[in-house]
Structures are given as C-alpha cells and as structure tokens.
C-alpha positions in Angstrom: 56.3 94.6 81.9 59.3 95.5 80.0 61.2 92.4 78.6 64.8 92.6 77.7 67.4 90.0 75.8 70.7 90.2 75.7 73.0 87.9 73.6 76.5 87.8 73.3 77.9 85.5 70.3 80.4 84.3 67.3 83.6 84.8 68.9 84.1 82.8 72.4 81.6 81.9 74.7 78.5 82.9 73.5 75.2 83.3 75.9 72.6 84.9 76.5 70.5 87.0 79.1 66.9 87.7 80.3 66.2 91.0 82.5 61.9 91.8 83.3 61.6 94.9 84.6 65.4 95.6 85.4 65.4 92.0 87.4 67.8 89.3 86.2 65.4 86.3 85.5 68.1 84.4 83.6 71.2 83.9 82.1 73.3 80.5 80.9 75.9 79.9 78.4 75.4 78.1 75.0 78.4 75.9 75.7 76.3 74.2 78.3 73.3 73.1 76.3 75.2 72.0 73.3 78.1 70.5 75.1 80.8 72.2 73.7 83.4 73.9 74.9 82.8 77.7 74.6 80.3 77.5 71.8 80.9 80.5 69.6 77.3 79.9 67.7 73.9 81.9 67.9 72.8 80.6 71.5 69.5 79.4 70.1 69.6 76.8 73.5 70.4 79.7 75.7 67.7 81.7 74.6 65.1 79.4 74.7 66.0 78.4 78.1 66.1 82.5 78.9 62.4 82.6 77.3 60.9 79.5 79.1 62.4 80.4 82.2 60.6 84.0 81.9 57.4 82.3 80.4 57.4 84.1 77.8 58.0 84.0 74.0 60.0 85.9 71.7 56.7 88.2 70.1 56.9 89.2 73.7 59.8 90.8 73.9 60.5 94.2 74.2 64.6 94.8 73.6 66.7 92.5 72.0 70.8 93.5 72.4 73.7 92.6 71.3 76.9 93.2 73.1 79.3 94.8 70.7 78.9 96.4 67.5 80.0 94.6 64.6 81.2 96.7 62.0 83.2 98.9 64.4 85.0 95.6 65.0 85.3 94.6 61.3 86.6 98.0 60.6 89.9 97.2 63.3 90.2 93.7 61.4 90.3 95.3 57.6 92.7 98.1 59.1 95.1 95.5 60.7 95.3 93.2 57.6 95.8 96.7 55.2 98.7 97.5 58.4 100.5 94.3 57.8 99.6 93.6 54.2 100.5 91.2 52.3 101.4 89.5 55.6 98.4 87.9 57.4 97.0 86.8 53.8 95.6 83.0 55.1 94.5 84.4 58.9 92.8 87.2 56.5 91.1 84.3 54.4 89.7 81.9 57.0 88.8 84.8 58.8 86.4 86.5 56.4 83.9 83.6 55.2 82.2 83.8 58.5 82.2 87.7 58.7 80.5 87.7 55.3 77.9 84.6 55.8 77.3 86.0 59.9 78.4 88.5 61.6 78.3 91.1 59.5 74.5 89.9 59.4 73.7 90.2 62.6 70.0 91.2 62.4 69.2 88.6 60.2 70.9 86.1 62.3 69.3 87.1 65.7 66.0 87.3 64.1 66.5 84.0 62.6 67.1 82.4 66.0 63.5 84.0 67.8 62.0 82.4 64.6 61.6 85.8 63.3 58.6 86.4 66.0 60.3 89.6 67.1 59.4 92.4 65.1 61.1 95.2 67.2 64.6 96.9 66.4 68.0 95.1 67.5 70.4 97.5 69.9 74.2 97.3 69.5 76.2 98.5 72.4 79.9 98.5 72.4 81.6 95.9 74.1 83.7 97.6 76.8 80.4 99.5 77.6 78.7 95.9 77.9 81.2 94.5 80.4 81.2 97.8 82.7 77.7 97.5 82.9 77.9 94.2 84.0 80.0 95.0 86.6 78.2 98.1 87.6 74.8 97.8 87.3 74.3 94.0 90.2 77.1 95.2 91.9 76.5 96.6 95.8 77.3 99.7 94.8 75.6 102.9 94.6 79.0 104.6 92.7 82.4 103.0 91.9 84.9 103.8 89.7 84.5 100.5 86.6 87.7 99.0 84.9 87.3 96.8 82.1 90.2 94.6 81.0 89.6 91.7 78.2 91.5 91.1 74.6 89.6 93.4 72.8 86.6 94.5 71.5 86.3 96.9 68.6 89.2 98.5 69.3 89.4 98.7 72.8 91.0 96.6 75.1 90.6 98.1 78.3 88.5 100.9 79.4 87.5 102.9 82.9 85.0 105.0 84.4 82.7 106.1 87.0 79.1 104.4 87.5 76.7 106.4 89.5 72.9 105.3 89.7 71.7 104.1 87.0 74.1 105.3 84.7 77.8 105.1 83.6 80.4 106.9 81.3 83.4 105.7 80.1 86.7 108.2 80.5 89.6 106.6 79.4 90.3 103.4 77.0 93.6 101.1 76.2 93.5 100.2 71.8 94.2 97.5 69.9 96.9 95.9 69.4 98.1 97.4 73.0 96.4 94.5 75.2 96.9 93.2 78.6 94.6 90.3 77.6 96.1 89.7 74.7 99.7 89.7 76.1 98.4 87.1 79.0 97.0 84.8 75.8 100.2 85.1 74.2 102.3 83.3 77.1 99.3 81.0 77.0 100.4 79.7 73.5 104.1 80.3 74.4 103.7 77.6 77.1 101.8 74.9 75.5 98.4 76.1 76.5 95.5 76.9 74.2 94.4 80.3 74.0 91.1 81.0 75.5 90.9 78.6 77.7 94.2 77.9 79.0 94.9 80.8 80.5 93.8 79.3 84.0 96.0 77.1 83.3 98.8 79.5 83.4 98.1 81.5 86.2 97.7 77.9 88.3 101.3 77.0 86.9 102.7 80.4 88.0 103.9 79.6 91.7 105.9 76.8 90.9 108.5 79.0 88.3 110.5 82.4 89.8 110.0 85.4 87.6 113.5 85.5 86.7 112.1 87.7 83.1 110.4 90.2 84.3 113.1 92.4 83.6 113.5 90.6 80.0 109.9 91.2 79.7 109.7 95.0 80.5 112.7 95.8 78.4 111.9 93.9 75.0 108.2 93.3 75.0 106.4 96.7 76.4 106.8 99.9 77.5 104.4 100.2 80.7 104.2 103.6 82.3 103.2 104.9 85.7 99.4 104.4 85.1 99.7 101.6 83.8 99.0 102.0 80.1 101.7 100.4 77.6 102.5 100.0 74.2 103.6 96.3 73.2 106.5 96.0 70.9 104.1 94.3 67.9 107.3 92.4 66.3 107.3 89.9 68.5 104.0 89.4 68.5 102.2 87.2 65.6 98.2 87.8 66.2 98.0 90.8 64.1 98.7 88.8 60.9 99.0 85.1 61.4 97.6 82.2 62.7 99.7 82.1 65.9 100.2 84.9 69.5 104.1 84.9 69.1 106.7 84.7 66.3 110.5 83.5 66.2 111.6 86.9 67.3 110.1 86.2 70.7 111.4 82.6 70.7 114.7 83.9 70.1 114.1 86.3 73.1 113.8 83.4 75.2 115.9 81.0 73.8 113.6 78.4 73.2 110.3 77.7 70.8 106.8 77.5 72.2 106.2 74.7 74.0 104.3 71.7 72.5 101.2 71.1 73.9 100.8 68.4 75.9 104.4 67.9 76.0 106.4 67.4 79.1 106.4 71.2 81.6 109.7 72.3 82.1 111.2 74.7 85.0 111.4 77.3 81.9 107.8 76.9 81.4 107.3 77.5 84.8 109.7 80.8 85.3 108.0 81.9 82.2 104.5 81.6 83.6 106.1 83.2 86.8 107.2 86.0 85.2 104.0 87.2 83.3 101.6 86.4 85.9 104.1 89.4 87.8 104.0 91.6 85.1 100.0 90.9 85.1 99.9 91.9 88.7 101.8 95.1 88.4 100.2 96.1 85.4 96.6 95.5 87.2 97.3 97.6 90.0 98.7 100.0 88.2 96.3 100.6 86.1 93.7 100.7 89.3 95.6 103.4 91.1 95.6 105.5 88.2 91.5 104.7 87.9 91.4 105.4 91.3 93.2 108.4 91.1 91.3 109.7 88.4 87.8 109.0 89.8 88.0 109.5 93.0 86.0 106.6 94.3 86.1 104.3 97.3 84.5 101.3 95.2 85.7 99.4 92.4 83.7 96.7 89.9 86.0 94.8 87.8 84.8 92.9 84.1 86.3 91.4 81.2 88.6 88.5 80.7 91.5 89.4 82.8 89.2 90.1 85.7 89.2 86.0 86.0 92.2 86.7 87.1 91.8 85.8 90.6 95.5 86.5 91.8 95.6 90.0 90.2 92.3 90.4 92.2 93.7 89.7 95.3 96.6 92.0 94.7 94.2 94.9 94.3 92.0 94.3 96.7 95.2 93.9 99.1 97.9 96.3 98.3 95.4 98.7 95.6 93.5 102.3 97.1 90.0 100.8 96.8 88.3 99.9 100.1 85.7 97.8 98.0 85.9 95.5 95.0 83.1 93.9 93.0 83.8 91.7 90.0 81.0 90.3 88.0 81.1 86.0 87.9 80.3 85.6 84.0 83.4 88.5 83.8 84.3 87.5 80.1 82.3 87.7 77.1 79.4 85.8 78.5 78.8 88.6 80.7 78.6 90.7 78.2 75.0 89.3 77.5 74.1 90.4 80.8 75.3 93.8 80.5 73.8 94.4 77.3 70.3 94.1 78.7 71.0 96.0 81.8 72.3 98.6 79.6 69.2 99.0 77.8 67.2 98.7 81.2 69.3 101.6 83.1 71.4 103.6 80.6 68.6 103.8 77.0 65.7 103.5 79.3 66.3 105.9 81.9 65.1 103.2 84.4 66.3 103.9 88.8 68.1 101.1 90.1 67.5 99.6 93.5 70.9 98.7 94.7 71.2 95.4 96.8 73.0 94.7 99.7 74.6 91.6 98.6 74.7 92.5 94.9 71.6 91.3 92.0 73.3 88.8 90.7 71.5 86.5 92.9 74.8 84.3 93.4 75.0 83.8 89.7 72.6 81.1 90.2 71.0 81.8 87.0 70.5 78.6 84.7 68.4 76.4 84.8 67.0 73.7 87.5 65.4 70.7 87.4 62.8 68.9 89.8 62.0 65.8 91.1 60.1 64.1 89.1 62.0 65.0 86.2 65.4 63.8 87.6 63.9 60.4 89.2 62.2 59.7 86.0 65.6 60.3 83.3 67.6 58.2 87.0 64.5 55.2 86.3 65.1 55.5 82.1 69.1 54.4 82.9 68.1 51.8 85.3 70.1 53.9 88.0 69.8 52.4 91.3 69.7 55.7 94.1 68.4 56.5 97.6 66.1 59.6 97.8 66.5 61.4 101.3 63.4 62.3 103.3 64.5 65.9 103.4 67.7 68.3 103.1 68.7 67.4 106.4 68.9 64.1 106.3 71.0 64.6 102.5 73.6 67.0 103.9 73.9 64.7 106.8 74.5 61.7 104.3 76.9 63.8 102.5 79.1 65.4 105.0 79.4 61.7 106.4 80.9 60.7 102.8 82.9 63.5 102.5 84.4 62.9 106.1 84.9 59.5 104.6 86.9 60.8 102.1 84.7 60.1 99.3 84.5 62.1 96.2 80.9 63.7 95.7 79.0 65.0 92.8 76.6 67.6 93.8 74.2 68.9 91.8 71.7 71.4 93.1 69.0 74.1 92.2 70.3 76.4 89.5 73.2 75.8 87.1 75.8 78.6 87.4 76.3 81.7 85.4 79.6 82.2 84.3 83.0 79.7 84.6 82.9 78.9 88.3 81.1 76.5 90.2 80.0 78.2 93.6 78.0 74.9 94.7 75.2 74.2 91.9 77.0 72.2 90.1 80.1 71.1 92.0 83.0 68.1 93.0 83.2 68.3 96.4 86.4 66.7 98.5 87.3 67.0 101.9 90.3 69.8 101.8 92.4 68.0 105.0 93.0 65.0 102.9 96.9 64.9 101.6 96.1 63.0 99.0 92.9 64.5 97.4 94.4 67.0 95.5 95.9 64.4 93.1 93.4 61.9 93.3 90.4 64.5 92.0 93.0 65.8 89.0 94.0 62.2 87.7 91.0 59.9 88.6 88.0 62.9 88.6 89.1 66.0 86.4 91.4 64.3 84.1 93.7 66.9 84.1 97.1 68.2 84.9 98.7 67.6 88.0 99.5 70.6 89.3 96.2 72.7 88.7 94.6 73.6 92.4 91.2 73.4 93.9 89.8 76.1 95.8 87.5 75.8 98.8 84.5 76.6 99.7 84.4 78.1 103.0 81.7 79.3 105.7 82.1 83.0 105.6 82.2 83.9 109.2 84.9 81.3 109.2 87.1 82.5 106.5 89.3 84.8 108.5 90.4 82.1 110.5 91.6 79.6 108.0 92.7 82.6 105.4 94.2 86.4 105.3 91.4 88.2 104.5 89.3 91.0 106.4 86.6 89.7 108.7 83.5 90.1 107.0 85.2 90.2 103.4 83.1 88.5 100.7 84.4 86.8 98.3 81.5 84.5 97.0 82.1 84.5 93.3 85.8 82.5 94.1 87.7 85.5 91.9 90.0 86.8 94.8 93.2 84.8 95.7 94.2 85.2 99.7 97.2 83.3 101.4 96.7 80.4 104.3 97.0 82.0 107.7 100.4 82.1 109.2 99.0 79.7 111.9 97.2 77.1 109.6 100.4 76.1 108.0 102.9 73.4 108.5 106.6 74.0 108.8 108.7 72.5 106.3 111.9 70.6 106.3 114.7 72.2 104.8 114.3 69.3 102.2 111.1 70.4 101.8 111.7 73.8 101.1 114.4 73.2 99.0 112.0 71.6 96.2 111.7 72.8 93.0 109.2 73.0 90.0 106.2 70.2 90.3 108.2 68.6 93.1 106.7 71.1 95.2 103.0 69.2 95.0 105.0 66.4 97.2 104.9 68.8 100.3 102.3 69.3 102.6 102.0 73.2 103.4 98.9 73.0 105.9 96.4 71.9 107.5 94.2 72.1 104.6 96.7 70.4 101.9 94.3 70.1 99.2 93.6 73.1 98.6 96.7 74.8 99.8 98.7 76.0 96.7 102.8 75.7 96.4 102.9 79.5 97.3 100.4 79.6 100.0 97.7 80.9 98.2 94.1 79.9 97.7 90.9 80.6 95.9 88.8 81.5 98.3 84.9 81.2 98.1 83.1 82.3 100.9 79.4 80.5 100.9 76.5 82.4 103.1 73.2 81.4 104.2 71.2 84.1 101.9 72.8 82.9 98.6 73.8 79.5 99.1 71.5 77.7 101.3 71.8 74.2 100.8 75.6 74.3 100.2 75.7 76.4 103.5 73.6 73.7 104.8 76.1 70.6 103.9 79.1 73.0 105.2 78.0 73.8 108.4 77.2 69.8 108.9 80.8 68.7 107.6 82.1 71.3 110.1 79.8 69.8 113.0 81.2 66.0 111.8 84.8 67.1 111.3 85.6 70.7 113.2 86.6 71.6 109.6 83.9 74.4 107.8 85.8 74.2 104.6 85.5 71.6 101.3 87.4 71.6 98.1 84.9 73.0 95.3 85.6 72.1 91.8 83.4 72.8 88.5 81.2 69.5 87.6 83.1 68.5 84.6 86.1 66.3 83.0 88.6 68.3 80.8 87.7 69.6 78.0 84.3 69.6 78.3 81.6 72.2 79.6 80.2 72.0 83.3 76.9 70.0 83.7 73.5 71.3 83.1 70.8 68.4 83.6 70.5 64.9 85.6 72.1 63.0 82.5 75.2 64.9 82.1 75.6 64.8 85.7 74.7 60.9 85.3 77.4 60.4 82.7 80.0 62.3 83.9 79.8 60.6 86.8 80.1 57.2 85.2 83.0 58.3 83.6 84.9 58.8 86.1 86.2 57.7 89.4 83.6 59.6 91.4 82.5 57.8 94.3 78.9 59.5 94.7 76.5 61.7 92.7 73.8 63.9 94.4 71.4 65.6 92.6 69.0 67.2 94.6 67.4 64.8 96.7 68.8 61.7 95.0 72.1 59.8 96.0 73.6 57.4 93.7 76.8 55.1 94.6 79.1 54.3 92.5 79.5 50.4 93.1 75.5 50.7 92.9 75.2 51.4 89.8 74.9 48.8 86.8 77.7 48.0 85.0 79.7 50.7 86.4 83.5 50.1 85.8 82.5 49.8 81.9 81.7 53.5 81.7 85.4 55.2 83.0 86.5 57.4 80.0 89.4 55.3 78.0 90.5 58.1 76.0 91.4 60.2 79.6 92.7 57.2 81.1 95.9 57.2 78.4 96.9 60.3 79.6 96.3 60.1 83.2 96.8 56.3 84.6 96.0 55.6 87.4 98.9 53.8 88.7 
C-alpha cells in the first residue's frame, strides 16, 4: 500500500489530501476545522482528519507533497520589490517575517505538523503543475487538453497542456504580473469587495450593470491578443508594490475611487462589474480556442481560481470548440493539495490510471461524516429536542413536505464537501418556485447581500427541461452557468423590463423565481442517483409532492464564516439564524422546538440586515 499526502498551505485556503494506492480517500479544508475563513495556516486539522480517515498514522506514510515550490515563488517576490524599489517598502516588510519564520521552512514546518513521525523526503511540485493534475488526473477523461487559470503561482499565472494517461506536460504559460486572476481581484477591491473571497461576489453583481467599459478596459488596461494572452498596463495597477490591487491612475480612469466596502452599490458599481466579467469571458474563450487549437483535443479539464468562474464556464462549454468540459470542485488552491498527491501517484511514480465514467472525485464528497450515535449524543449534551426518522424514506418524505411548505431546511448529510460548493452534504435548501425565498434566505438565513443568487439543485434527467443545456450534460460540481428555458419564463411588463440596477430583484422572471437570476441565468447542479443518493432521494419526493424536481441549494453557512463540518456547527448555525428546520442525518430538529430559541439569532448580522 502506497500512501500519499498532499498539503497545500500559507497563502489562501490551505488543505490537505490523502490518495492510497492512487484512490482519493480524503480531502477537507483547514478553514473548516478551525472555523476560519480560508485558513492560510499548516492544516494540522486537515491532516489528521486525512490520517484517521485512512486509519493510518503519519510513520506510515509514504509521500508527503507540497503543491508549489517555495523558493521559486520567493525568487518572483524579491525580483518584484528590486523592479519597483524603493516603492513597495511596507508591503515588502509585512511580507517577509512570515517568509523567513515559515515558508521558506517548509520541511521543518510540514514535519513539525506529522509530529516529526515521518522520516521520508518532502516533494515540491510547481503550482500550475498541481492544479492541472487536479483537473486531469479524476477527470472522465482518458486525454484532454488542461488549462490552468489562477493569480499566480511562482511565476505563472496560467498555463496549458495535454494530459494523456497517466501523465501530463505543460506547453505554454501566462507570467506574472500578466494575470487574468489577478485583474478579476483587482475589480474585486475596486468595487468594495475583499479580495479572495469576493470575487463571487462580483461575478453575482454582474447582470444587473451593462458593460458600458469594455472598450475603456481593452484600450487603457491590457493589450489582449487573438489567443488570448495579454500584457496588463502595470501602472494602474498597485499589487506589485503596495498594499492595495489599484492606484489613483485607475481611479482617475474611471472617474471615481474604489468603492467603500460595505457602502451603499451604485449603477457604476454594477456597469463596472458588467464590464469585467465580459472581458473575463472573452478572455476565457480565447484563451481555450487557442488551447484547443494547439492540442488538438475534443476534451477539456479546467483548474485554478478563475475556473470558479461558473459564467466563463458556461460560455466555453457553449460557444468554445471543446465537446467536453471537466473542472475540478476544490478548483483553487485547495485543490492543489489534491493534485499534489496524484502527481506523485501518476506522474513520479509511473503508476496506470483507471479512468472512471463519472470522474474519481467521488462527488467531492470527501470530508468527513459523522454517525448516529455521535450526533444524538452532542443533540442530548445541548438539551436539543428532535425527532429521529425510522429510515431515509420516511426523512425525505418529512422534508420534501417542509420544503413544499415553504420552510427553510438545514440539511446535513454523509460527507462534508471538498472544495467551496455545497452539492447536498452540507446544504440550505428552499423551495425555488417561491417569489419570495430568494430574499428571505439572504437577509434572515445567509446574512448577506441582497442581490447574491442561489443556484438549484436539479434532477439530471430533468435538467433540459427547466434549463438550456444538452440532454445528458452533467454539471454536478454547480461550476457551469446555463440560462432558464425560453418556455419556463414569465413575460414581463414593459415596467418590468424597464428596471434598472437592484430594482431588477423586484421582478419575477419564471417559474422558478428564486433561483432565476436578473439575466436569466442560473447555476445549475445536476444531482444523480450514483453520487448523490440521499439528496436524489429528497428530490425526486419534492418532485412527486410538488411536480417541481428542482430546490434552491446554498452552502451551510452565515457570511463570513466557513461551511459546517460536524452536528454542533450545524446546531449553532442554525440557532443563529432564522432557519426553520435542521436535519442531520436521521435527526430533525424544529426551530420553535428548541430551548430558548429566539435568544440565539446572531445580533451582530441582524444590524446590517433587519428584518423589517
């Protein structure tokens, strides 16, 4: 048995991966253990879950990986700061302590965290080669042609290739400080967001602006060519030397300084958000014709950071060469864990690779579970009050009644998920035909902006009827964007129409309002027996109770904090909020059941998201 750890760490999102004789036993983020948003640390919780969950212990282990190498990426840092010198001085200064007491200590840190039980040698692989082996390696695919697409790495920030078998090589690569990432994260800041973790934020905000500077964008800011490669105009730009994406030169160029987070959206905020989401999009497909004229292939696996971009997906997939598109669910650095190990497995080891019809990733059901005993006894330590049901039947028929009720539902089941999505392990569920439930779940659930949508979770061999996308097309990772069908939506009054900016989340567009964005779109997540099984379960019930086979699916979590792992942040969360039921596993709990319950709602959301 050959055991093999990957860990990803000390920039964003760090995590860690377990793969036993080229099988994925395991993978979770820190974040989720600790409870903070995307924990940078060592993922000492993440690695010990990885071990436990193999039964194993770090002595035992075989490989340990990291998945970029670190002094590669400190050379591009000293080179920047020597480029811009003496500008950049503080971001060069709160930059260095950690390089100097971490990460340029790598070794010493890792073994540090397996409590210096492993005794074997550590492997660095370079970060673009981590994320196209994550996309390569579980994908479906005997061949494809890989594209890799994040902020950077060492000193690439995008990269293609071919993968064939059980190996793949890199051909081409986008530098630093030329980054499609980074130029995304930029408008992040630009528009009030944070950087890192806002960028959903923008792409959701996109359909309520018009891209009216695109043109502005494309003349000042970069200089894209026909296969998509560009060179940014850096002096508008602030993240080589300072502490900030943009400088006054690019507020100048828009006539206006970055938004204030948490200030008031404006229609510019929106046209701005508009405008760089389309140059995303063209940029993205771009670059994949070029990749596709290059290698030739008929399949394409997608990683890195902007491969969360679900609408730049679904512009590939529709309008790009590639017949088929696989993009790996932990996508940004997270997944790099996973590719580090299945790296080593496939690419240093020489080891075949038995390619799966569905893909390896096993759904991305990956973290951890817990039974029943352990959940009834941590629900019996709060004095929770719940009703087990006899069987799964008899829970999904509980819970489809609520949700035809129009009750809000936590649902908690089987394995957490790897990567930012929930697909239906940990998961709000609504019922989608509900005008109303869109803003309910953001204000009184999510505690978050208005305008962000839901997606939904729909039976697959039902998507085609409810959204335009091929029969058969899977899309159960919810990373491709498709529009309502023609025949699903509701015509508008020409007041209706004529609405502008947030206005626009006033206007029912279909049958489905909830999870119908402003422009039509939505993204899609088709569940299947094979991956899903309970989930598919509770959807085809809700569709037997209500003719409907689609929910709202939104990640188990309030703002600002990580999705649930175990019975007692599901527990809390759900006291904290306006959540009408929890279910975890077996277990239903009510909200008007439960002790003391209207003490528990969250205060500090509450002032920035009454309820009136």
């Amino acid at each position: 048995m050959t055991s093999i750890l990957g860990i990803s760490a000390f920039y964003h999102d760090s995590a860690a991966a377990l793969v036993v004789d080229g099988r994925i036993v395991a993978a979770a983020q820190e974040e989720r253990f600790t409870r903070k948003k995307h924990d940078p640390r060592f993922p000492q919780a993440a690695v010990d879950y990885c071990l436990a969950e193999a039964g194993i212990h770090a002595a035992d282990l075989d490989y340990v990986g990291f998945y970029d190498k670190p002094f590669l990426k400190f050379e591009r840092l000293l080179e920047t700061y020597l480029a811009y010198a003496p500008l950049g001085i503080r971001s060069f200064f709160r930059a260095m302590p950690l390089w100097f007491r971490e990460k340029l200590h790598l070794p010493r840190e890792m073994s540090r965290g397996l409590g210096h039980a492993y005794k074997n040698k550590f492997v660095f692989i370079e970060h673009h080669e981590s994320h196209a082996a994550s996309a390569f390696f579980p994908s479906p695919f005997e061949k494809a042609a890989v594209l890799t697409l994040d902020g950077v790495g060492e000193w690439a920030t995008a990269s293609f290739g071919i993968g064939l078998d059980n190996r793949i090589v890199l051909k081409g690569e986008l530098r630093f400080p030329h980054s499609l990432g980074l130029l995304y994260s930029a408008f992040t800041y630009f528009t009030g967001f944070r950087v890192n973790s806002g960028e959903y934020k923008l792409m959701g905000l996109a359909p309520y602006g018009r891209p009216i500077y695109v043109d502005r964008m494309l003349e000042n800011l970069l200089d894209l060519k026909a296969d998509g490669s560009f060179r940014l105009d850096m002096s508008y730009f602030n993240y080589c030397q300072g502490l900030t994406m943009t400088n006054s030169k690019m507020a100048k160029l828009f006539g206006r300084p970055p938004r204030k987070p948490e200030s008031p959206l404006t229609q510019d905020d929106m046209d701005i958000a508009a405008s760089i989401q389309q140059v995303t999009e063209m940029i993205m497909l771009r670059i994949a014709e070029h990749v596709h004229r290059e290698t030739g292939m008929e399949n394409l696996c997608l990683a890195g950071g902007v491969a969360l971009n679900c609408v730049g997906n679904g512009k590939i997939l529709r309008e790009g060469p590639f017949k088929n598109i696989w993009i790996q669910p932990a996508a940004g650095d997270a997944g790099g864990a996973l590719g580090t190990a299945l790296f080593i497995w496939h690419q240093l080891l020489g080891n075949s690779r038995n390619v799966e019809s569905l893909d390896s990733q096993q759904g991305s059901f990956l973290g951890p579970q817990y039974n029943e005993n352990e959940t009834r006894a941590f629900f019996d330590s709060q004095n929770a009050s719940y009703h087990q049901m006899a069987d799964d039947e008899q829970l999904c028929q509980t819970v489809s009644r609520l949700l035809a009720e129009g009750k809000v539902v936590g649902w908690m089941q089987g394995r957490m998920e790897f990567g930012p999505r929930a697909l239906g392990g940990r998961s709000i569920l609504g019922d989608p035909r509900s005008r109303t439930m869109q803003s309910v779940m953001n204000r009184k659930i999510k505690f978050r902006e208005s305008f962000r949508p839901f997606a939904p979770s729909v039976l697959k061999e039902k998507a085609n009827a409810f959204f335009e996308i091929d029969s058969g097309l899977e899309s159960p990772y919810m990373l491709l964007v498709a529009d309502i069908q023609s025949d699903c939506r509701s015509p508008l009054s020409d007041q209706d129409a004529a609405c502008e900016g947030l206005e626009k989340l006033k206007v029912c567009r279909s049958e489905l309002p909830a999870v119908t964005h402003v422009d039509y779109s939505a993204r899609v997540q088709t569940v299947d027996a094979d991956r899903h099984k309970k989930y598919y379960k509770l959807l085809k019930m809700f569709e037997a109770q209500t003719g409907c086979p689609v929910l709202i699916n939104t990640s188990f979590n309030v703002r600002g904090e990580p999705v649930v792992c175990t019975p007692e942040d599901a527990y809390h969360c759900f006291l904290g909020t306006h959540m009408d039921v929890l279910v975890v596993e077996n277990f239903v709990l009510f909200k008007e059941e439960q002790p003391d319950a209207d003490t528990h709602i969250r205060d500090e959301y509450l002032a920035d998201f009454p309820l009136d």
